[in-house]
PASEBA-1860 file (N, C-alpha, C; in nm, 3 decimals):
! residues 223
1> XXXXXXXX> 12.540/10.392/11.224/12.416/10.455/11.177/12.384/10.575/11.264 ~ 12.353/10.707/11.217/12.327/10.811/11.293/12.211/10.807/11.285 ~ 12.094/10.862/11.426/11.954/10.842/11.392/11.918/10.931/11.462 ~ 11.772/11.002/11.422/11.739/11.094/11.522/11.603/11.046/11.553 ~ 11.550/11.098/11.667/11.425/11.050/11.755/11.350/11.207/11.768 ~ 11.205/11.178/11.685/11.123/11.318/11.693/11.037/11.307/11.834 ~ 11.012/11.445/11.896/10.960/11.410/12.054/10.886/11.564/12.007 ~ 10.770/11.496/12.057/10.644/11.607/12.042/10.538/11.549/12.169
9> XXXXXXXX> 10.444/11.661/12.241/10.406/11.665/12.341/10.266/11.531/12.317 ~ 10.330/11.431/12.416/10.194/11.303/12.423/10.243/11.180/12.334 ~ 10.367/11.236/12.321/10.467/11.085/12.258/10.508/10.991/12.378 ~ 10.464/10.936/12.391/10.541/10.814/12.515/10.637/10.704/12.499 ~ 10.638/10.656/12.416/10.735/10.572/12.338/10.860/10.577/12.294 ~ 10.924/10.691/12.305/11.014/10.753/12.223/11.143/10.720/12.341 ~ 11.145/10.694/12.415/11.242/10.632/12.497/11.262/10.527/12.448 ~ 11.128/10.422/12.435/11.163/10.289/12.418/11.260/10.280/12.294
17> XXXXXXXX> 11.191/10.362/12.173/11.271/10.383/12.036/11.434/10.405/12.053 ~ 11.458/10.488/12.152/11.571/10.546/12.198/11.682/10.449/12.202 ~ 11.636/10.378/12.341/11.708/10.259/12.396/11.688/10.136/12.285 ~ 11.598/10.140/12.187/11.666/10.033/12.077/11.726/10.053/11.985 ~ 11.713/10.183/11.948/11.864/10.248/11.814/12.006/10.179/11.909 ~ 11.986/10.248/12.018/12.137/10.249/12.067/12.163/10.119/12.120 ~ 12.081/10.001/12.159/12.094/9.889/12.169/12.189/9.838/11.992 ~ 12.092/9.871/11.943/12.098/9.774/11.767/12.241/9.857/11.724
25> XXXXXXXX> 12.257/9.996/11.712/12.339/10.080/11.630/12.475/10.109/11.715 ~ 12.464/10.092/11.834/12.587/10.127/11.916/12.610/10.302/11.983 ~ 12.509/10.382/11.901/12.529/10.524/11.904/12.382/10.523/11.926 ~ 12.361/10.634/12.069/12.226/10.716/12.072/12.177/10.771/11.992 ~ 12.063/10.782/11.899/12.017/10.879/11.854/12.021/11.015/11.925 ~ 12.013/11.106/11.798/11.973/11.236/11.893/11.835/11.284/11.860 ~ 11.788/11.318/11.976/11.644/11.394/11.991/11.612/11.521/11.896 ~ 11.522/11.558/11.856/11.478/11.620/11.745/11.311/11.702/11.828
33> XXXXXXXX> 11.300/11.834/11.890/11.172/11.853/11.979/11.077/11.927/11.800 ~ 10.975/11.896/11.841/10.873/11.994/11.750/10.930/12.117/11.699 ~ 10.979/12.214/11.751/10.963/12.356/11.688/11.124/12.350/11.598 ~ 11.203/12.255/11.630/11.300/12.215/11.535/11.275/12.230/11.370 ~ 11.328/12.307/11.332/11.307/12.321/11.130/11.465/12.276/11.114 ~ 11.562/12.269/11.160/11.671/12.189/11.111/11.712/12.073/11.155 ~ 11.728/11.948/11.092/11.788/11.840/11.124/11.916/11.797/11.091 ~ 11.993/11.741/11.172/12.134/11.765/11.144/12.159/11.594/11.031
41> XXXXXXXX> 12.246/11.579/10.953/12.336/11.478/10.884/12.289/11.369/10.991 ~ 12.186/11.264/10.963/12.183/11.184/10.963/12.130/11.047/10.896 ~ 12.072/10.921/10.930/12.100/10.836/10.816/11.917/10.761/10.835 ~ 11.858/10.802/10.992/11.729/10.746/10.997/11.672/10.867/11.088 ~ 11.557/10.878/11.054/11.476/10.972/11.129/11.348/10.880/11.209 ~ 11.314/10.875/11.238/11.223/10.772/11.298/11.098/10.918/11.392 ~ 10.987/10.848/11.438/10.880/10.922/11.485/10.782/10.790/11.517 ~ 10.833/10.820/11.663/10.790/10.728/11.792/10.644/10.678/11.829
49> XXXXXXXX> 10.595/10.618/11.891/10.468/10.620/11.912/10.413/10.661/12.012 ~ 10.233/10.668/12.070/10.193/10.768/12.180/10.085/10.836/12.149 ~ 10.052/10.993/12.192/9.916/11.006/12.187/9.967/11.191/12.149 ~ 10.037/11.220/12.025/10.054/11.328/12.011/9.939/11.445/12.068 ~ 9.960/11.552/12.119/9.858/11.641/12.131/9.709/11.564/12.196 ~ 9.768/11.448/12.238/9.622/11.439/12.286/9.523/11.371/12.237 ~ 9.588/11.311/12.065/9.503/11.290/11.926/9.361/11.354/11.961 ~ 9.391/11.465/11.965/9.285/11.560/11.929/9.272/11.589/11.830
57> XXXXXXXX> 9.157/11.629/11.734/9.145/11.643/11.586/9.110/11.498/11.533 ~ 9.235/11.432/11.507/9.232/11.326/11.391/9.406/11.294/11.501 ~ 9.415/11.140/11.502/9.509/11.097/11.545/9.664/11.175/11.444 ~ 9.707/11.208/11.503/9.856/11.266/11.450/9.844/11.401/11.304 ~ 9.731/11.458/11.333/9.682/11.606/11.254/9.748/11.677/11.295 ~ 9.742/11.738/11.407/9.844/11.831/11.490/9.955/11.819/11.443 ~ 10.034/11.720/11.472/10.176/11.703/11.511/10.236/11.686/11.373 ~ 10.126/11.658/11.273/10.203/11.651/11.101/10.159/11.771/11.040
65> XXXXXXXX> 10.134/11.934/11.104/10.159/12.020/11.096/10.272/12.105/11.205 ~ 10.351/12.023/11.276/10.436/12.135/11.353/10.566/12.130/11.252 ~ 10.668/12.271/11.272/10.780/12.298/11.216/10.838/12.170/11.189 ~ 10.880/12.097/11.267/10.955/11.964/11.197/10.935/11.856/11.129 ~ 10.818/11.842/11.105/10.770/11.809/10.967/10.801/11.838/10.835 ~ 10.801/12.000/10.850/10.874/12.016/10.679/10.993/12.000/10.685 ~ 11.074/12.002/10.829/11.253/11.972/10.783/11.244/11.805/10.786 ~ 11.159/11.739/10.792/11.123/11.590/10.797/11.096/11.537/10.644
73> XXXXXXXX> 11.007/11.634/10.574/10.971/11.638/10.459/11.081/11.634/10.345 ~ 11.151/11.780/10.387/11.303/11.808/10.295/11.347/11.700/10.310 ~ 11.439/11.639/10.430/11.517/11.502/10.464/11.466/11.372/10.355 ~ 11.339/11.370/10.352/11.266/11.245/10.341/11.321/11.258/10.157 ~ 11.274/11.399/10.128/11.293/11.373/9.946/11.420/11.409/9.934 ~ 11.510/11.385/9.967/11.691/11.350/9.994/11.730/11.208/10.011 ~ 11.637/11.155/10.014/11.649/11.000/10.048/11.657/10.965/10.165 ~ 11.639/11.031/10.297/11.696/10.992/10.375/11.579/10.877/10.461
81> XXXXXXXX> 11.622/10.800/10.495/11.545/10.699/10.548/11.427/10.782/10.667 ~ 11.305/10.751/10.688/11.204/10.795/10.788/11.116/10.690/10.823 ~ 11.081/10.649/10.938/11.002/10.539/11.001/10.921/10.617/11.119 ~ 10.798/10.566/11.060/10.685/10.616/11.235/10.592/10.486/11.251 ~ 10.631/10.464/11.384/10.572/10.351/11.475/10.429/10.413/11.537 ~ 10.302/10.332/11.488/10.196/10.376/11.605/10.148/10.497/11.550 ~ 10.153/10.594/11.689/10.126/10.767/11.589/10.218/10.796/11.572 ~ 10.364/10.763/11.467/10.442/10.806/11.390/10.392/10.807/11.267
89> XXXXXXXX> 10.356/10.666/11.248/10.233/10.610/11.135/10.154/10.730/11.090 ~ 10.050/10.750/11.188/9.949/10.834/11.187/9.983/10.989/11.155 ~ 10.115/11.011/11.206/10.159/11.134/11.157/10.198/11.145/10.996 ~ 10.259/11.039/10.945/10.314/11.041/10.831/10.202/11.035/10.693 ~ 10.099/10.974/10.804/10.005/10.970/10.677/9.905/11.104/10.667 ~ 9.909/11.199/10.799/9.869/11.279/10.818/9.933/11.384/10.743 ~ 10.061/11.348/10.716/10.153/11.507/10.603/10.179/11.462/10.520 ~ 10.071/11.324/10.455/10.063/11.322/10.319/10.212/11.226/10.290
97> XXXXXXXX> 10.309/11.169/10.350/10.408/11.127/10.313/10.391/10.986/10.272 ~ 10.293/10.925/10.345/10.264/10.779/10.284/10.115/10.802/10.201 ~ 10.068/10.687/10.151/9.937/10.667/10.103/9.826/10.612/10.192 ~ 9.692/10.619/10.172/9.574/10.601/10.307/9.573/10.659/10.379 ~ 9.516/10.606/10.514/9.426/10.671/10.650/9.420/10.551/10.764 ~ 9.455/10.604/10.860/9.410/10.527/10.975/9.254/10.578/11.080 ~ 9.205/10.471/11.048/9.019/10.547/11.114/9.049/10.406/11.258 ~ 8.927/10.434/11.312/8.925/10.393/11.501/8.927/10.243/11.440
105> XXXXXXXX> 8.968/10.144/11.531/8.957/10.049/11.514/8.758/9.954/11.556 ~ 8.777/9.889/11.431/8.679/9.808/11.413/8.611/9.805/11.517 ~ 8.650/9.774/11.649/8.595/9.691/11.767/8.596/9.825/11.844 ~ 8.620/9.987/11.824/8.601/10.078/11.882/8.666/10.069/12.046 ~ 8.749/9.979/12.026/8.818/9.935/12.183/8.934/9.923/12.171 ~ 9.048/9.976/12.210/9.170/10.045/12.284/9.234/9.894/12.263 ~ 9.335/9.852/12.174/9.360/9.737/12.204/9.482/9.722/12.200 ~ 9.546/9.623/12.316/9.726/9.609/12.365/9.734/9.483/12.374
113> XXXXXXXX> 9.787/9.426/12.280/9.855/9.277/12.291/9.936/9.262/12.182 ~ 10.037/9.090/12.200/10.067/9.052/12.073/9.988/9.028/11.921 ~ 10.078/9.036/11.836/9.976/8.980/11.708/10.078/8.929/11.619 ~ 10.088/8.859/11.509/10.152/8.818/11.461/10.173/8.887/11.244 ~ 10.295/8.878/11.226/10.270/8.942/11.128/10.393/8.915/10.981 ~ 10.326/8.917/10.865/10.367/8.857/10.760/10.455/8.947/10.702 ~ 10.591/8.885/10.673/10.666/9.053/10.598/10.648/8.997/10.453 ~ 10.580/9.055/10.415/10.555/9.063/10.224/10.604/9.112/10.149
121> XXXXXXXX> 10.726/9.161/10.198/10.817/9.252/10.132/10.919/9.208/10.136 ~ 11.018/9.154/10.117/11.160/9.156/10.214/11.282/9.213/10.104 ~ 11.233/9.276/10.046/11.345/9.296/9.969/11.337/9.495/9.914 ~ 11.312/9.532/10.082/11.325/9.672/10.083/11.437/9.720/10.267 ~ 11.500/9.836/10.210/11.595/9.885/10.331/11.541/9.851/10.480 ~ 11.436/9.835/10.508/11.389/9.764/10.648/11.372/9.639/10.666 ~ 11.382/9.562/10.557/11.307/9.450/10.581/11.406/9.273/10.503 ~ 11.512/9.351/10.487/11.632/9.241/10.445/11.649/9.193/10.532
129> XXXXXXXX> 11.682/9.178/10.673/11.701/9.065/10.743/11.629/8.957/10.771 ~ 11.463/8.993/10.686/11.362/8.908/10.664/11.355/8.825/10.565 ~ 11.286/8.681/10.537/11.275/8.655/10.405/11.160/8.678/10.392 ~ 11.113/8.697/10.246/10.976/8.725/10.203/10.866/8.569/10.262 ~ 10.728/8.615/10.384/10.679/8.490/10.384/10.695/8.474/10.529 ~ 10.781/8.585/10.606/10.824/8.525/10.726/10.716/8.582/10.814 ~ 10.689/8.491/10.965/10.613/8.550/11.027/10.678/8.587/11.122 ~ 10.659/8.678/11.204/10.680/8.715/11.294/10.585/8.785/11.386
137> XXXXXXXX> 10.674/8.788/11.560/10.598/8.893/11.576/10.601/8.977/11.653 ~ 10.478/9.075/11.730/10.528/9.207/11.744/10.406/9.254/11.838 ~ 10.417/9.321/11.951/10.329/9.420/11.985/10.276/9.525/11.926 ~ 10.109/9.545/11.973/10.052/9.653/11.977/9.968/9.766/12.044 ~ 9.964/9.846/12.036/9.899/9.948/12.130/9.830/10.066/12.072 ~ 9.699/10.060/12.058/9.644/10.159/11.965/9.477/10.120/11.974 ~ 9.435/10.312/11.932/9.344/10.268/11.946/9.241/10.312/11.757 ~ 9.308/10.333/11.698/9.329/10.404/11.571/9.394/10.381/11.485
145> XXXXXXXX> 9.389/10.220/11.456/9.504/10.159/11.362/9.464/10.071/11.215 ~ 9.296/10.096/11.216/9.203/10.042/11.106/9.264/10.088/10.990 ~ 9.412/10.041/10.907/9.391/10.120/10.744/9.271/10.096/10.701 ~ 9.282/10.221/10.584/9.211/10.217/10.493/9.279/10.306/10.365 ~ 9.252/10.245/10.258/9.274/10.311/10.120/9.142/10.276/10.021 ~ 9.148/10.392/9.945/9.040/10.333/9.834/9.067/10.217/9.736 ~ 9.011/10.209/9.653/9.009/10.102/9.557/9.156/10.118/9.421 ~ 9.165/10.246/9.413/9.238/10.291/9.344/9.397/10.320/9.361
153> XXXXXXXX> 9.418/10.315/9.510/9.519/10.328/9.588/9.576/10.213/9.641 ~ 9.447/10.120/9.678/9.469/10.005/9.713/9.534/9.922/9.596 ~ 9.468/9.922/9.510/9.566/9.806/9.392/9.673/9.870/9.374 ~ 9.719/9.978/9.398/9.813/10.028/9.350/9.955/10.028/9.440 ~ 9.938/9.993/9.608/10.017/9.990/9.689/10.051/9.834/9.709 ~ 9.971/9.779/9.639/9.945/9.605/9.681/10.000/9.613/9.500 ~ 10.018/9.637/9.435/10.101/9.605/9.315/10.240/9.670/9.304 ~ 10.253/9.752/9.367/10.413/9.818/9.349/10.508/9.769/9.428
161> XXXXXXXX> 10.476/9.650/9.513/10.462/9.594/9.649/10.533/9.717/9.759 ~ 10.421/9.810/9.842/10.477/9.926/9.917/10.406/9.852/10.000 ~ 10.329/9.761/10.016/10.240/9.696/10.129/10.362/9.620/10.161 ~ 10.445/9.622/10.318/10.551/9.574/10.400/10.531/9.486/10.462 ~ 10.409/9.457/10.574/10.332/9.366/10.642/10.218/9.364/10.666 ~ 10.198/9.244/10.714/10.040/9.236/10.695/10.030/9.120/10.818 ~ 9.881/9.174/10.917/9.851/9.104/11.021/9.859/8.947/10.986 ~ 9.929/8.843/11.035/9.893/8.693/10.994/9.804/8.634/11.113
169> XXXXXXXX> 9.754/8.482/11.050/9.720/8.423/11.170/9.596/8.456/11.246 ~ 9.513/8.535/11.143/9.357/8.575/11.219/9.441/8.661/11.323 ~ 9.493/8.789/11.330/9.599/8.834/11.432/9.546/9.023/11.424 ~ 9.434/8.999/11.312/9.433/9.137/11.255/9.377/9.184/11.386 ~ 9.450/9.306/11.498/9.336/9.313/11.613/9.286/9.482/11.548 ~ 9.289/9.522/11.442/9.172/9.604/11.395/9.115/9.673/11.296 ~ 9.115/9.548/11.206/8.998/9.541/11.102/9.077/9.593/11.003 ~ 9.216/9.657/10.945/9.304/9.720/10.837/9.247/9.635/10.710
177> XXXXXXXX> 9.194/9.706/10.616/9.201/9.647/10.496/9.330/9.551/10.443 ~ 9.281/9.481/10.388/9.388/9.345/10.350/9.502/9.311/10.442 ~ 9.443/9.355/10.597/9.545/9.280/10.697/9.637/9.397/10.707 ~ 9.650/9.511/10.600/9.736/9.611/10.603/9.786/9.614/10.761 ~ 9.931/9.600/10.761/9.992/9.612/10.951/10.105/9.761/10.869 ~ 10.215/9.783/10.743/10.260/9.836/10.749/10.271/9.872/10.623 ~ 10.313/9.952/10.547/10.363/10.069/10.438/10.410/10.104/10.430 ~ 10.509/10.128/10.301/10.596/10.259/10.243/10.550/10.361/10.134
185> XXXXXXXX> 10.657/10.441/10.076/10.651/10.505/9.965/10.664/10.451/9.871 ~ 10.625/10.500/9.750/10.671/10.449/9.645/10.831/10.439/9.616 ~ 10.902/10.528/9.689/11.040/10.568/9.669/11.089/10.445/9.762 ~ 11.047/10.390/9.863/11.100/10.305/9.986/11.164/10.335/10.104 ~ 11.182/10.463/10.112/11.216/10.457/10.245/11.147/10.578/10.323 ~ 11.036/10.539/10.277/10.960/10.611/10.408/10.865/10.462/10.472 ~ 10.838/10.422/10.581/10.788/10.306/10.607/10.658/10.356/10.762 ~ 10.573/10.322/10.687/10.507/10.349/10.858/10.399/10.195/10.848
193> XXXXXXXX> 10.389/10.227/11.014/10.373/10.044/11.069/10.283/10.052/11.240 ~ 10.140/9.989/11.248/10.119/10.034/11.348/10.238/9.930/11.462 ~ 10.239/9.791/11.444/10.296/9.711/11.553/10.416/9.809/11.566 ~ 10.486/9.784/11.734/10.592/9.832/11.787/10.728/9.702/11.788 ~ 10.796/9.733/11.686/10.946/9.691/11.642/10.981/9.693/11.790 ~ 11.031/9.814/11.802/11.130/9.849/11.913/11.094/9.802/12.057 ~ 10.961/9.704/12.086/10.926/9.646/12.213/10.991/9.535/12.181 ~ 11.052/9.459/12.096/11.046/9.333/12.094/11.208/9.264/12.028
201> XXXXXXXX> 11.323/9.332/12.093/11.439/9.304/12.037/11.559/9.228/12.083 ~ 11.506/9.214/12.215/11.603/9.140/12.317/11.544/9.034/12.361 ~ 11.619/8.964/12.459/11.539/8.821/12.527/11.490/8.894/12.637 ~ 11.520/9.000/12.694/11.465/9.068/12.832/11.324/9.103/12.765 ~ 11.311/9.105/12.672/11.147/9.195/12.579/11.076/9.031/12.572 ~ 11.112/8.905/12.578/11.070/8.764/12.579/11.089/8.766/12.423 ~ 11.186/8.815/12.341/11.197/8.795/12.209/11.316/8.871/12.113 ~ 11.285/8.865/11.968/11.384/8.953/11.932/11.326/8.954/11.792
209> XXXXXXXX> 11.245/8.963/11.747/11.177/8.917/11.608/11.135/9.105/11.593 ~ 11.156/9.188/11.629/11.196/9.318/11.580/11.282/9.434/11.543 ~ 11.409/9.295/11.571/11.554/9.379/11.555/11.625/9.382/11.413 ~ 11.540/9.282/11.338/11.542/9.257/11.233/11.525/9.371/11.135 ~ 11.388/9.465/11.168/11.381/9.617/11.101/11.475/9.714/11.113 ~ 11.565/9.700/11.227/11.627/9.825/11.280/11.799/9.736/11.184 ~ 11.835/9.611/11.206/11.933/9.572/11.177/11.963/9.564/10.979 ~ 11.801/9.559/10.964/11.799/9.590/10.806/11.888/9.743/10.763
217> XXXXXXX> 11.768/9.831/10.844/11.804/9.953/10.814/12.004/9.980/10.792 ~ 12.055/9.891/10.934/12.217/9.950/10.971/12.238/9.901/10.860 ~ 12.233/9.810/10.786/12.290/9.739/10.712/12.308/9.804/10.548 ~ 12.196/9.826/10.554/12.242/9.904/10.416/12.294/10.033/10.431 ~ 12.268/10.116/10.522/12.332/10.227/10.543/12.490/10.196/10.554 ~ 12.532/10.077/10.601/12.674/10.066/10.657/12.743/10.024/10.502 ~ 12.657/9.982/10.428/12.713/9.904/10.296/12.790/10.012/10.192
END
């Protein structure tokens, strides 16, 4: 699987992302900086988590207007697979690529722990190594991870099933409408998700119940 890793100023995470492509895939991703408008032949684009720009404005506003976004954009309606963790999330929904909004969390407080979470999907390019129903789980770190969609959007992402996961277990730590934890496109492979996959893939991480997203992905790409 070839993958590239987007790095824009106040991303912190993007190492961790790093070191789990090349854990799971065998091959480093390659790095991809902001003012980048070309992306080379590859098979996942991913967009890390962190505190783009500062989340100044609106969490991930900035950074889903710099140059590599629209070569992110082109890629994306090519089929090519795209995932944002955290404010990858926040970016994607910021350039319009997914559906909803992420507003401050409920409890207006910065929150980092485990939580646990339902894959309701399992029968999309991230999420086959799952069965539909499974729980798992996953870190988080955010302070801006409340979905929200309207009424009109909402039945509509919760019927096409683009809703991926969902907080289980009273686990919701901030307030996302219907537990919302993750999303795609209507097309499927754009996926954004606040919990962090890529903390949680080894026994050195005290687990591995996130290697499952990244091992989905190789898998159909390799097929």
């Amino acid at each position: 699987m070839k993958s590239a890793v987007v790095q824009l100023p106040g991303l912190n995470r993007d190492r961790d992302m790093i070191a789990a492509l090349t854990k799971i895939s065998g091959h480093a991703p390659v790095t991809i900086w902001q003012t980048e408008t070309d992306i080379p032949d590859v098979d996942l684009i991913v967009i890390p988590g962190g505190f783009s720009y500062g989340d100044y404005l609106r969490c991930g506003a900035i950074a889903a207007r710099m140059p590599v976004m629209q070569a992110i954009i082109e890629k994306a309606s090519k089929g090519v697979k795209v995932l944002g963790v955290c404010n990858g999330f926040q970016i994607l929904l910021e350039a319009g690529l997914l559906p909803g909004a992420l507003m401050r969390n409920a409890s207006l407080k910065f929150v980092c722990r485990e939580v646990k979470l339902e894959v309701v999907n399992a029968d999309t390019d991230f999420t086959r190594a799952y069965s539909k129903g499974q729980i798992i789980r996953s870190p988080v770190a955010h302070h801006d991870g409340n979905y929200f969609a309207d009424a009109e959007t909402l039945a509509k992402i919760e019927g096409r099933g683009q809703v991926v996961f969902r907080y289980a277990e009273g686990t919701n730590p901030n307030g996302s409408i219907n537990d919302i934890a993750g999303v795609m496109n209507d097309k499927g492979n754009i996926l954004g998700m606040m919990p962090h996959p890529e903390n949680l893939i080894e026994a050195a991480h005290g687990g591995s119940d996130g290697r499952g997203l990244f091992a989905s992905a190789l898998e159909v790409i390799a097929a």
